[in-house]
Backbone as a chain_set.jsonl record, in Angstrom:
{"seq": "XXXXXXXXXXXXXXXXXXXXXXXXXXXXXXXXXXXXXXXXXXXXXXXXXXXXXXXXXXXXXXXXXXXXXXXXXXX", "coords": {"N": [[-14.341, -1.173, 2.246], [-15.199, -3.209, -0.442], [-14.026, -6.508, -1.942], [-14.488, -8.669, -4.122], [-16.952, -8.903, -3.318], [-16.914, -9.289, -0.528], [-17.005, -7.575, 2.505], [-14.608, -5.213, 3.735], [-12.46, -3.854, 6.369], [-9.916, -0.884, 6.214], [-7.231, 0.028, 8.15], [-6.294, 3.28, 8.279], [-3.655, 4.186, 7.515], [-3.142, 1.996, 5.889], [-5.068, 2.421, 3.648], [-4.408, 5.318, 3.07], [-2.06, 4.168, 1.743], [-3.273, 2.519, -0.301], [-4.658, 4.331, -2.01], [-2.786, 6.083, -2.933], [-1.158, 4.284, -4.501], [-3.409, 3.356, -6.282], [-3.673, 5.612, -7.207], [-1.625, 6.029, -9.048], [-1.578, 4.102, -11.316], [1.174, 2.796, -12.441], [3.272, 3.775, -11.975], [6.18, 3.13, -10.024], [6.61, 3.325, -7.051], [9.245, 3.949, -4.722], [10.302, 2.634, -1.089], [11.01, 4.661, 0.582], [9.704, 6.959, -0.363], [7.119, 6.226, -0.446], [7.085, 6.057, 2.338], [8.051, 9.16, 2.967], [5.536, 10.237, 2.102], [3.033, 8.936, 2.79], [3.323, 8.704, 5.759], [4.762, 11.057, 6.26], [7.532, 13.251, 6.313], [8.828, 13.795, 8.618], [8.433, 11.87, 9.611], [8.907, 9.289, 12.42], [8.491, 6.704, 12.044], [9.812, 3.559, 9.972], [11.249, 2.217, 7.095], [10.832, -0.465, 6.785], [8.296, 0.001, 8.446], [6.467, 0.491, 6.479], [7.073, -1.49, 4.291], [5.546, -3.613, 6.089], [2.964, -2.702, 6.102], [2.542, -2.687, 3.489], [2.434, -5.284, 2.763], [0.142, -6.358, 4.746], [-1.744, -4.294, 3.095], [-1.472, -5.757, 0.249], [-2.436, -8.565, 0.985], [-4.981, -8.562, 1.424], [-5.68, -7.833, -0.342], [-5.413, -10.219, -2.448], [-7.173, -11.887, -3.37], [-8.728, -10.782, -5.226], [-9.98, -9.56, -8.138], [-9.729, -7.388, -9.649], [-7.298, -5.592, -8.738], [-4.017, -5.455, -8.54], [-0.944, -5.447, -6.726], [2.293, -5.382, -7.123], [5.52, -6.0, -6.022], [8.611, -4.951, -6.341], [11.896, -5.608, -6.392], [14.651, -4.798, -5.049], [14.037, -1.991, -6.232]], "CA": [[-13.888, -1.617, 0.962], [-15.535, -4.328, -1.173], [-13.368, -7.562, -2.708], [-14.919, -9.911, -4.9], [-18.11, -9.53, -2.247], [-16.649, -9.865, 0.699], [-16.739, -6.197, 3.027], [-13.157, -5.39, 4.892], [-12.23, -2.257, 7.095], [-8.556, -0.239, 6.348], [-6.518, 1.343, 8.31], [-6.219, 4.694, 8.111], [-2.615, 4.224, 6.852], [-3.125, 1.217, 5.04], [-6.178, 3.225, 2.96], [-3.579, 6.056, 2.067], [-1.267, 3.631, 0.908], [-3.892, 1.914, -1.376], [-5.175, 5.398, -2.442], [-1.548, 6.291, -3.575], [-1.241, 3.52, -5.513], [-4.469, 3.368, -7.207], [-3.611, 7.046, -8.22], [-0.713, 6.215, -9.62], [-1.164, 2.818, -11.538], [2.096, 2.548, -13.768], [4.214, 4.523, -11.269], [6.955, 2.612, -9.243], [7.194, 3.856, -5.628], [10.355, 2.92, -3.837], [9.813, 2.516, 0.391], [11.2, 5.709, 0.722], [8.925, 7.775, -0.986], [5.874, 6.171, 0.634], [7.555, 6.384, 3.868], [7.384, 10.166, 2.973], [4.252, 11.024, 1.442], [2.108, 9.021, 3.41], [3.711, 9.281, 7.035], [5.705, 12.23, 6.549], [9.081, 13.377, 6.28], [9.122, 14.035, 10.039], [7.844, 10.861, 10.988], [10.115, 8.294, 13.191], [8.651, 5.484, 11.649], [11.055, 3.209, 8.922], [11.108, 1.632, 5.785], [10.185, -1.832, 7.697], [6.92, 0.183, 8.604], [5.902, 0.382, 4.801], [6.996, -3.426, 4.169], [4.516, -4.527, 6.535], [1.412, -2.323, 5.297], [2.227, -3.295, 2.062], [2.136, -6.574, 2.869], [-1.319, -6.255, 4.806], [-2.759, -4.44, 1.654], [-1.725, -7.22, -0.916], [-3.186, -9.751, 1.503], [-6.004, -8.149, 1.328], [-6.59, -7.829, -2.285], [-4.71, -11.69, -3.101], [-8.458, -12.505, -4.011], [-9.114, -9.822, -6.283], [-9.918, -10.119, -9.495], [-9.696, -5.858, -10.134], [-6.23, -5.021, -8.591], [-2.607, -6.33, -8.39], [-0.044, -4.724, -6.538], [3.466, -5.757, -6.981], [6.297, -5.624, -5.144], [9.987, -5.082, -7.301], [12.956, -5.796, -5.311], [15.63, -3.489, -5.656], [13.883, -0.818, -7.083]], "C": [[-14.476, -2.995, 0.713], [-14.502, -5.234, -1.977], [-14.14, -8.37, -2.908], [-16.236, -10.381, -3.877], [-18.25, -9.015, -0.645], [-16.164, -8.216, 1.343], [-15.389, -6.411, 4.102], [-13.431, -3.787, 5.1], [-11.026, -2.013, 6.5], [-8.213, -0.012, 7.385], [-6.247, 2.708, 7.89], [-4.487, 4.592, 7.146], [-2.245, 3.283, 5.595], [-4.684, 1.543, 3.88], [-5.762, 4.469, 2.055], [-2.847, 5.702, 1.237], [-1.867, 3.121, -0.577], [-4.325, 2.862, -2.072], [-3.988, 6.012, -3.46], [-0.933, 5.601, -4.557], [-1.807, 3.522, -6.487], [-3.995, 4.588, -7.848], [-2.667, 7.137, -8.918], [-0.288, 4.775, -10.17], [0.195, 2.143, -12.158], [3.142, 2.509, -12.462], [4.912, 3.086, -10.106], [6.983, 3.329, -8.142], [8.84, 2.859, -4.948], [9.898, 3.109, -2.052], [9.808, 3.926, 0.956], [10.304, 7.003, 0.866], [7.172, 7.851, -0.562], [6.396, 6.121, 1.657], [7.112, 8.242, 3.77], [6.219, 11.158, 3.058], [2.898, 10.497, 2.14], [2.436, 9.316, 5.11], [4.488, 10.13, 7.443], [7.414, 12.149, 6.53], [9.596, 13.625, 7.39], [9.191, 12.752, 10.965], [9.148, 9.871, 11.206], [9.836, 6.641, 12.864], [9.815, 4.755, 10.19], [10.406, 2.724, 7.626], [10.443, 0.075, 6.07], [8.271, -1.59, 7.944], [6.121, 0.361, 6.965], [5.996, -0.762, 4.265], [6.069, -4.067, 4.899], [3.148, -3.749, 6.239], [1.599, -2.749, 3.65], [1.987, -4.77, 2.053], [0.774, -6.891, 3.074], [-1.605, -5.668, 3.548], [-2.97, -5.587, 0.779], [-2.343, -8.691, -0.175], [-4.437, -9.615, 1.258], [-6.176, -7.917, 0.204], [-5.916, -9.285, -3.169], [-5.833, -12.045, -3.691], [-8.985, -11.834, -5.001], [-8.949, -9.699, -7.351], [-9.523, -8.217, -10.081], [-8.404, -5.131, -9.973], [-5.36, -5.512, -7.908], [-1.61, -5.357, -7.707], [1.534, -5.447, -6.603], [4.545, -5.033, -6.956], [7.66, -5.985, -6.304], [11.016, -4.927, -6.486], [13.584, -5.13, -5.685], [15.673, -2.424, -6.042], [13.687, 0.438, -5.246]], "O": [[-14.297, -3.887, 1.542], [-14.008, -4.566, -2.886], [-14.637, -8.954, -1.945], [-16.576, -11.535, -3.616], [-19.154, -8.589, 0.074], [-15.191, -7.642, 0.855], [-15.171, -7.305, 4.92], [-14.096, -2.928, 4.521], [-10.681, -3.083, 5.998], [-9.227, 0.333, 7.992], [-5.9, 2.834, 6.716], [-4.466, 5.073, 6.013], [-1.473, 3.518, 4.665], [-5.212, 0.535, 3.411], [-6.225, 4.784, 0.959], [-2.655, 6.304, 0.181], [-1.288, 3.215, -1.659], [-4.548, 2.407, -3.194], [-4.25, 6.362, -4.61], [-0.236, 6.153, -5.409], [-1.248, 3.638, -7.577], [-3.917, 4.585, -9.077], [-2.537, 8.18, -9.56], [0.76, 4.21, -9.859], [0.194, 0.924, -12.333], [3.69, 1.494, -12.032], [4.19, 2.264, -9.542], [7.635, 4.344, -8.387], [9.212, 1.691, -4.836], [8.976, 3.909, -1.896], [8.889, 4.371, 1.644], [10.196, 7.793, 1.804], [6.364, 8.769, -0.423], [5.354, 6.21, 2.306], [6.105, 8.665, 4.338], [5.979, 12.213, 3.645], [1.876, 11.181, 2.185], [1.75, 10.169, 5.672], [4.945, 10.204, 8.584], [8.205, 11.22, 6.694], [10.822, 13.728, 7.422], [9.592, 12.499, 12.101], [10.1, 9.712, 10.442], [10.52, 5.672, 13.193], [10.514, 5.53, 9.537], [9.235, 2.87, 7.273], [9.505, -0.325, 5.381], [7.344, -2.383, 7.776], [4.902, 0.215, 6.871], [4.993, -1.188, 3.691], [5.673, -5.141, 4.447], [2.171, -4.493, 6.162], [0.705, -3.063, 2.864], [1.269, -5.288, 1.198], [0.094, -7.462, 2.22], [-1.765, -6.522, 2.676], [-3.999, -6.218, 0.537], [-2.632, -9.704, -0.812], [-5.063, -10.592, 0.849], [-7.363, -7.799, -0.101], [-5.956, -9.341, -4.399], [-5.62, -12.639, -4.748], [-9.806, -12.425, -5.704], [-7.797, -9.694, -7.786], [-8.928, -8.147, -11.157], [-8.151, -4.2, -10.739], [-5.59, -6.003, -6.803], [-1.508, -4.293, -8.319], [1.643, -6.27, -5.693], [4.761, -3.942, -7.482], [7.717, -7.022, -6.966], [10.975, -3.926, -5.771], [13.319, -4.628, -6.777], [16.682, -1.755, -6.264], [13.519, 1.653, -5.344]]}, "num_chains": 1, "name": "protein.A"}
């Protein structure tokens, strides 16, 4: 992935997440729901594990002039 130049790698999980997003610019996700859809409804990871890839993504695009992700508390 390209930012403003500058080449970065993903994660494999943090690549679905940004993929899920992008495909759905308007759309609100709650933790839940990406907890689901990208690591499954089986999986043993938490809602904690989606707070910290979201975090890495938006670090990773803070410089970016093309895409914003924000985070809504409560929702």
């Amino acid at each position: 992935m390209t930012i403003n130049g500058h080449s970065t790698t993903l994660a494999k999980k943090e690549f679905l997440l940004l993929f899920t997003l992008l495909s759905y610019p308007n759309k609100i996700f709650t933790q839940a729901q990406l907890l689901d859809q990208i690591w499954g409804i089986d999986s043993a990871s938490t809602e904690d594990t989606v707070k910290t890839h979201v975090s890495k993504v938006c670090k990773l695009l803070k410089d970016s002039n093309d895409v914003k992700i924000t985070t809504i508390r409560g929702l």
